[in-house]
N, C-alpha and C positions, 0 to 999 in steps of 0.2 A: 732668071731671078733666083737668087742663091733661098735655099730652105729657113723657115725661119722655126724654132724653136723656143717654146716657152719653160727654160731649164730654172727659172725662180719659181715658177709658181710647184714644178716637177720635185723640185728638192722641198720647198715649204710643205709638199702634201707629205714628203717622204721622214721630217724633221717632226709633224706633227705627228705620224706612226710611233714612229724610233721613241717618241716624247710618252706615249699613250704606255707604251711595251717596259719603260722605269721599273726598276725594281723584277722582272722578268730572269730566269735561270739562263747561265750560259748564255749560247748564241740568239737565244729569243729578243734578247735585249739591245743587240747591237748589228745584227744579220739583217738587211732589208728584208728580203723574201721569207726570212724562218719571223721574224717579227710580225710583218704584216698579218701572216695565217695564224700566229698565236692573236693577234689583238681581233683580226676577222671572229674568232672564235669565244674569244673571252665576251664580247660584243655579244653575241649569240648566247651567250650562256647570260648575262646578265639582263637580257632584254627578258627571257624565257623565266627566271627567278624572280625577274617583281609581279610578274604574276602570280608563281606559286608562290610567293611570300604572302599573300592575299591569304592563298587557301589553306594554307598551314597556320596560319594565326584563326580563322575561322574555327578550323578544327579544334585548334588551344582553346578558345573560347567557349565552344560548344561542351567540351569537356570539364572546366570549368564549372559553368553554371549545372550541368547533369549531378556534377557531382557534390556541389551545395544545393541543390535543388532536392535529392534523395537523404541527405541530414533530413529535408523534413517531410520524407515521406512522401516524393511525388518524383518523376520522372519527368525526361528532360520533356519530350513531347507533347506530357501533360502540362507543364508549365508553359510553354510555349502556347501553345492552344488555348486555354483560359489566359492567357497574356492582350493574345488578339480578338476572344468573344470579349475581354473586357475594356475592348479598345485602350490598354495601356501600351504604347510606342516608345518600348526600350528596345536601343539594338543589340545586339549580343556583344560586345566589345563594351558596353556599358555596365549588361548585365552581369560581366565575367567581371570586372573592376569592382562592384560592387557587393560578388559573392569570393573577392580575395580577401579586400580591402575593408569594406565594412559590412559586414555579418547580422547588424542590427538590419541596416537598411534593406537588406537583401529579405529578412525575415518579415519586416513591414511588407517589403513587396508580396509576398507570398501569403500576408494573414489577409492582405486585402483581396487577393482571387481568392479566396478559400470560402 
């Protein structure tokens, strides 16, 4: 019985590579093997950054609010702290919008734990 070979569905995995690798330098772009390990790679690196995308906007955030928070005289910690004794449930991505954006309302927030 002669071998049988699945070379469509082999070329379709290898057309959807070659497809991913678009706009890639040089031989990244058009090399099976040198494409594959760039797109393996870029793969890994993008799985790994919407993670740290999380934790770097946190950080923006936290930064943020510290430092509208200190305008009136109170740190970020302390803010934080009386936010949750006064069971008020802003999350930081709110309260950073809030101490960019509008200044009033950031300050309401602040006269009401004070």
């Amino acid at each position: 019985m002669p071998r049988s070979v699945n070379s469509v569905a082999k070329r379709a995995r290898r057309k959807k590579v070659l497809k991913q690798a678009k706009g890639y330098f040089g031989r990244r772009k058009n090399v099976w093997t040198v494409a594959k390990n760039a797109v393996d790679k870029a793969m890994l690196y993008a799985f790994r950054d919407r993670r740290n995308k999380k934790r770097s906007f946190r950080a923006l955030w936290i930064m943020r609010i510290n430092a509208a928070a200190r305008l009136h005289g109170m740190s970020y910690s302390e803010l934080i702290g009386k936010l949750k004794s006064k069971n008020i449930d802003l999350n930081r991505k709110v309260l950073a919008d809030l101490a960019m954006n509008n200044p009033e309302a950031f300050k309401a927030i602040i006269d009401k734990i004070n």
